[in-house]
FITORFI-714404 format. One record per residue (C-alpha): x, y, z; chain. Coordinates in steps of 0.02 Angstrom, whole numbers, plus 32768, in hexadecimal, padded with zeros to 4 digits. Each point is the difference from the previous one (the first is absolute). Layout:
((X Y Z) 'A');
...
# end
This chain:
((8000 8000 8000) 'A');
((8047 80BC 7FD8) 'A');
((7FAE 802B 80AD) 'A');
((8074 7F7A 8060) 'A');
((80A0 801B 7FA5) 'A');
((7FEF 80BB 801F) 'A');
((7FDD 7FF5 80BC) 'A');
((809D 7FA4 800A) 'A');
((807B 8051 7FAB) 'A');
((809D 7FE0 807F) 'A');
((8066 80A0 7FD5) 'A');
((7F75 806D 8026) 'A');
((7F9D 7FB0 8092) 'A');
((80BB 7FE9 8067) 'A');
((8057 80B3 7FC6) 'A');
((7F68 805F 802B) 'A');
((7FFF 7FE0 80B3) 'A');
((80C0 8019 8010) 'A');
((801F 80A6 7F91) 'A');
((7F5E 801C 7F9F) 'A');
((802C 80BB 7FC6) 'A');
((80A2 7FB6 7FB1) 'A');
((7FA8 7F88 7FB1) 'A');
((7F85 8077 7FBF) 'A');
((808B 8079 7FB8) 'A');
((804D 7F57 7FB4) 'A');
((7F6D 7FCF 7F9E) 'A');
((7FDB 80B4 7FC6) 'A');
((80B9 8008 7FC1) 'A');
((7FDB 7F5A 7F8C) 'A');
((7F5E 804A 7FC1) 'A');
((8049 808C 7FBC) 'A');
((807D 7FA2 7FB3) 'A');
((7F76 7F8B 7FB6) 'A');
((7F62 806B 801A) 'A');
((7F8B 7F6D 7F98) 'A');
((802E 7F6E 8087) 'A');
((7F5C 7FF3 804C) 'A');
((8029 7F8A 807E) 'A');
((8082 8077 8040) 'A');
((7F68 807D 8027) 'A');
((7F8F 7F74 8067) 'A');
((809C 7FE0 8063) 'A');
((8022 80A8 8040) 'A');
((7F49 802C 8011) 'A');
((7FED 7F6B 806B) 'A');
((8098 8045 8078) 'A');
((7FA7 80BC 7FF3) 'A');
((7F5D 7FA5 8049) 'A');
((805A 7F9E 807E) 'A');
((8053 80A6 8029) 'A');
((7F64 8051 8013) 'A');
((8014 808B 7F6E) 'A');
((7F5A 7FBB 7FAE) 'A');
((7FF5 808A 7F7D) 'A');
((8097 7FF4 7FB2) 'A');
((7FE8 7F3C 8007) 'A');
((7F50 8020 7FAA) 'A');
((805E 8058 7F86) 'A');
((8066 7F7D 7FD3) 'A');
((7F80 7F6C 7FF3) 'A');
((7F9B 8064 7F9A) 'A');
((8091 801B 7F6C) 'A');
((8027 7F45 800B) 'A');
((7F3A 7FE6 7FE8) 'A');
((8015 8075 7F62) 'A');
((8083 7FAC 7FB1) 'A');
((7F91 7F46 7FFB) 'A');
((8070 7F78 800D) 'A');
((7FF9 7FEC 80A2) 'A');
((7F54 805C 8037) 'A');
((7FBC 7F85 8074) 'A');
((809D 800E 8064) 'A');
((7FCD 80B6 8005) 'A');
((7F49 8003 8018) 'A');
((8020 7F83 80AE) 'A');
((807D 807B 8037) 'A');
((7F99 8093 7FEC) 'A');
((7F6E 7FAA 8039) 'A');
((8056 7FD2 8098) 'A');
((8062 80A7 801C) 'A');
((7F4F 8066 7FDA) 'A');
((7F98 7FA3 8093) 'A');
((8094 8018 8070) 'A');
((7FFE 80C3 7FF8) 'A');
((7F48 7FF7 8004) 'A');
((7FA2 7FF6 7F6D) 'A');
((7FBC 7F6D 8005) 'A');
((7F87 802E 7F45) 'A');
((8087 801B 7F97) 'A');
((8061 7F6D 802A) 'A');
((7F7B 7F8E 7FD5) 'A');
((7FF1 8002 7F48) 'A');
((80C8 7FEC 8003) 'A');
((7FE6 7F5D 8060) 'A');
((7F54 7FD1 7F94) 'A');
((8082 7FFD 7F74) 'A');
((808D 7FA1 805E) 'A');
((7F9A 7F86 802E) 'A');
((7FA3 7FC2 7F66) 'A');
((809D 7FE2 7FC2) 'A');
((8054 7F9F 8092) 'A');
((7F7E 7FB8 8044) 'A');
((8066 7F6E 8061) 'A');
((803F 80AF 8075) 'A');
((7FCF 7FEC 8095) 'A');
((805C 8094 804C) 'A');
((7FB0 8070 7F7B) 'A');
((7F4C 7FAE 803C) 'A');
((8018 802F 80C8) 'A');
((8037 80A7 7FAD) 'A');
((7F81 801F 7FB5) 'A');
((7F93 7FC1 808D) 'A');
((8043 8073 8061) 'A');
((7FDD 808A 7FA1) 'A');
((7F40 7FC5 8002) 'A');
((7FFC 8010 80B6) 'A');
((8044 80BF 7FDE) 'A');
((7F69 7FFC 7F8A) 'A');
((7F7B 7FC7 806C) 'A');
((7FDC 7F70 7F9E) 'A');
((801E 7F6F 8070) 'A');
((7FAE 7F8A 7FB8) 'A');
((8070 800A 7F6B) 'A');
((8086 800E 805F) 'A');
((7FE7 7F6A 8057) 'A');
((7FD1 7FA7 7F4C) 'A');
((80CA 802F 7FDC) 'A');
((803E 7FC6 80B7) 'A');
((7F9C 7F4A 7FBA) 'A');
((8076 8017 7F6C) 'A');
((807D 8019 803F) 'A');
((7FE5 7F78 8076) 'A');
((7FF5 7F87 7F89) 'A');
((80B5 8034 7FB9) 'A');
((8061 801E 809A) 'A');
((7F98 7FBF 80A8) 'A');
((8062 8070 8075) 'A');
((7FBF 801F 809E) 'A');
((7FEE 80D1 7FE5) 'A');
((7F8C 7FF2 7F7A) 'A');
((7F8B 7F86 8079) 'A');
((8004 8093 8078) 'A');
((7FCC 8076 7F77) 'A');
((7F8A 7FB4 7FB3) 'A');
((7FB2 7FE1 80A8) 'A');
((800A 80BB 8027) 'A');
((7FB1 8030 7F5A) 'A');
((7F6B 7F99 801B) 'A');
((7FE7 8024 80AB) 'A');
((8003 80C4 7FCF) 'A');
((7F7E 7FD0 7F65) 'A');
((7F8A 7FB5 809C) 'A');
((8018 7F4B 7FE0) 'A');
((806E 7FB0 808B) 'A');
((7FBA 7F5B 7FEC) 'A');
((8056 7FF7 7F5F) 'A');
((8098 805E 8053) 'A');
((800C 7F69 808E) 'A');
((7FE8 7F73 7F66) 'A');
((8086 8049 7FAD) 'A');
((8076 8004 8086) 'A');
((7FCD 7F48 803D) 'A');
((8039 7FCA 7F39) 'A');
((80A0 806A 803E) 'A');
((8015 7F8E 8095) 'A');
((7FE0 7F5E 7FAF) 'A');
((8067 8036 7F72) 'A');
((8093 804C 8053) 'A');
((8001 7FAC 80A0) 'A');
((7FE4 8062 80B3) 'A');
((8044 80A1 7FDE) 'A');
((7FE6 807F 8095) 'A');
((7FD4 8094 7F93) 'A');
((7F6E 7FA5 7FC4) 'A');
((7FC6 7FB7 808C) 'A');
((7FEF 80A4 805E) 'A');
((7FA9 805B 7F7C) 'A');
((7F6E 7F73 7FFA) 'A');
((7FF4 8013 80AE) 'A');
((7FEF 80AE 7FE9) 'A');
((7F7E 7FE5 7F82) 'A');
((7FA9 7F87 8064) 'A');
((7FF6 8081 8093) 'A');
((7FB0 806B 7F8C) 'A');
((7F85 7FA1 7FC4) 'A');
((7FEA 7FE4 80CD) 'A');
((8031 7F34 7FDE) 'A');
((8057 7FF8 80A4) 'A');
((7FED 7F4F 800F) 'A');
((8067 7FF3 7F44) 'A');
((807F 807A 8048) 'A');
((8024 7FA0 80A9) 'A');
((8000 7F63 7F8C) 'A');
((8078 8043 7F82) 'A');
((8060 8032 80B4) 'A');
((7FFD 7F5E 8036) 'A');
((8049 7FBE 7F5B) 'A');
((80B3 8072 800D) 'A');
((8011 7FEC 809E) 'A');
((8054 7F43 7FEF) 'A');
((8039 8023 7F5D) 'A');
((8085 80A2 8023) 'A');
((8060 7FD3 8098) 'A');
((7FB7 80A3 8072) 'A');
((7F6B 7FBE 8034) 'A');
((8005 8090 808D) 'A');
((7FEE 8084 7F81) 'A');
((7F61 7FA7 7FA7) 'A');
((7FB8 7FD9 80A9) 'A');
((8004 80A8 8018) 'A');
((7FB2 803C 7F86) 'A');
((7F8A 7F68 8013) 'A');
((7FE3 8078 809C) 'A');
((7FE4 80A5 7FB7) 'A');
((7F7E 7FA7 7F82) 'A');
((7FA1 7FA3 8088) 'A');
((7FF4 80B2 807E) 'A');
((7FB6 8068 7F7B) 'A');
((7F89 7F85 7FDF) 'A');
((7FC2 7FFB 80A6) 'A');
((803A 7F69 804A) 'A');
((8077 8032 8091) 'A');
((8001 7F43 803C) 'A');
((8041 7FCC 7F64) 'A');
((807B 808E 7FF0) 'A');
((8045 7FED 80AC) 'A');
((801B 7F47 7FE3) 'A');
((8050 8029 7F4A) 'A');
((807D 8093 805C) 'A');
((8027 7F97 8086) 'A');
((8045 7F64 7F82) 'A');
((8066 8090 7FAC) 'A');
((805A 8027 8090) 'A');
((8029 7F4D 802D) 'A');
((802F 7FF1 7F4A) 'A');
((8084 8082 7FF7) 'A');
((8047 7FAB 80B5) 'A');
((802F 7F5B 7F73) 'A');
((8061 8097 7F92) 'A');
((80C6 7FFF 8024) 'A');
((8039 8074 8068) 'A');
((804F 806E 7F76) 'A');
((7F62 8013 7FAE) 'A');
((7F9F 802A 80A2) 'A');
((806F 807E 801B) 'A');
((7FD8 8058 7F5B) 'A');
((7FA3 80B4 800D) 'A');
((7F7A 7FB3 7F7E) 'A');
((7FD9 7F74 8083) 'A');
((8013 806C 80AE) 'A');
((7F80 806F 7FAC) 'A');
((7F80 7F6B 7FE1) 'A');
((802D 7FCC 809C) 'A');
((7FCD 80AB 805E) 'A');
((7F5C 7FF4 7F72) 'A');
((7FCB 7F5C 8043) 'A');
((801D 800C 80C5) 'A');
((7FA4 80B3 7FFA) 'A');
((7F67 7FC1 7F9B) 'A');
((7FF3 7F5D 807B) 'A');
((8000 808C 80A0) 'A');
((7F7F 806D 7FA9) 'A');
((7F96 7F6B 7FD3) 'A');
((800A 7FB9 80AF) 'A');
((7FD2 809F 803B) 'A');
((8096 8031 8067) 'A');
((802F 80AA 7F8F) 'A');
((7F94 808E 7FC8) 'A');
((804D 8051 7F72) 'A');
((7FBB 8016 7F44) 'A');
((7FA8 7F5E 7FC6) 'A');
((803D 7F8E 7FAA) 'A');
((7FA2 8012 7F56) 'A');
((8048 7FB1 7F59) 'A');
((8022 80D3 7FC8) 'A');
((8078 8001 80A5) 'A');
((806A 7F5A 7FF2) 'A');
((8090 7FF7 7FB7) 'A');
((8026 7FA4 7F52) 'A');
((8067 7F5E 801C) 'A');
((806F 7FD5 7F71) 'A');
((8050 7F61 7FD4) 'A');
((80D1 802D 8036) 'A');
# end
């Protein structure tokens, strides 16, 4: 694909992070000693974007798209560069045209996705994540689609996508939290505390997902539950080495769990302990 051999160009993608301004000056030395090399022009307007000078990188995609031979190289780039400075309608047609000629691209698919969701539209934009998909199943574009449906209104479909993610894919975090989210909006707690349940053996911190098992169970309304849920994190993170108890991320769910056990025992007073007031836990 002209996409894939472009995005990995080796002299450009390892010189720009090290001395991109001297590679810049380099390549604009070789085009004006051979001003009709088109490829010379994506290369250095792919270091301008990745040095953030988008104008001048616009500039240059859009004389290699003049010249022809290599256009679609061109259009990705400028669709690409034109929905990262924000404007999202013009790079659309450039990626319409990309696309319908490479249309084994997945990367040009999730970009154009992407710039869908800029759009408004979704529903289409989760139509190119499913495209995309299908070339590439990478966990991001699971949690994309999933996003883009769940902003069009339809989270069942944004939960049945991200289950095909799971089975796909295997257990991947990410995923997993986001259909619990989506569960929790859709006010499944029951799914969500099942899909809890499922991690927890699965990711070697069982503390953390108890924990959250927790936080689930207490905004629901069932304190019983939660206490019981809190008080098996705690005893969880005692089976943790000692160098990862010691860890700020695990002193601070520590601190988390033994103050929302006192408050639901009733032995503090402070702010209740609604879902808005907990803290996230996060897999470490």
């Amino acid at each position: 694909m002209f996409l894939g051999a472009l995005l990995m160009l080796p002299p450009v993608a390892s010189v720009a992070h090290d001395n991109p301004d001297g590679r810049i000056s380099e390549l604009s030395h070789q085009i004006g000693l051979d001003p009709h090399d088109t490829s010379l022009l994506l290369k250095r307007g792919e270091l301008l974007r990745l040095a953030g000078h988008f104008e001048a990188a616009l500039s240059d995609f859009q004389q290699a798209a003049r010249r022809g031979e290599r256009a679609g190289e061109a259009d990705f780039q400028l669709g690409w560069t034109l929905l990262q400075v924000g404007r999202p309608a013009e790079a659309r047609p450039h990626l319409d045209r990309y696309i319908a000629a490479h249309p084994d691209d997945s990367k040009a698919f999730a970009t154009r996705a992407r710039t869908l969701v800029v759009l408004d539209d979704n529903l289409a934009a989760a139509a190119d994540f499913t495209r995309a998909i299908a070339l590439s199943p990478v966990p991001d574009y699971y949690l994309e689609r999933a996003r883009a449906l769940a902003a069009a209104g339809d989270v069942a479909a944004a939960v049945e996508g991200l289950d095909r993610g799971l089975e796909r894919i295997g257990a991947v975090v990410s995923l997993q939290r986001l259909a619990i989210d989506q569960e929790l909006a859709r006010n499944n707690i029951d799914g969500a505390v099942a899909r809890v349940d499922s991690m927890a053996g699965i990711t070697g911190r069982a503390d953390i997902w108890l924990a959250r098992r927790g936080d689930i169970l207490l905004q629901a309304g069932r304190r019983d539950d939660a206490h019981a849920a809190y008080g098996q994190a705690l005893a969880a993170i005692e089976t943790l080495s000692v160098r990862r108890q010691s860890s700020s991320a695990v002193r601070d769910l520590k601190t988390h769990l033994e103050a929302a056990l006192r408050q639901l025992a009733g032995t503090e007073n402070p702010t209740s302990l609604r879902g808005a007031d907990l803290p996230e836990t996060r897999i470490q």
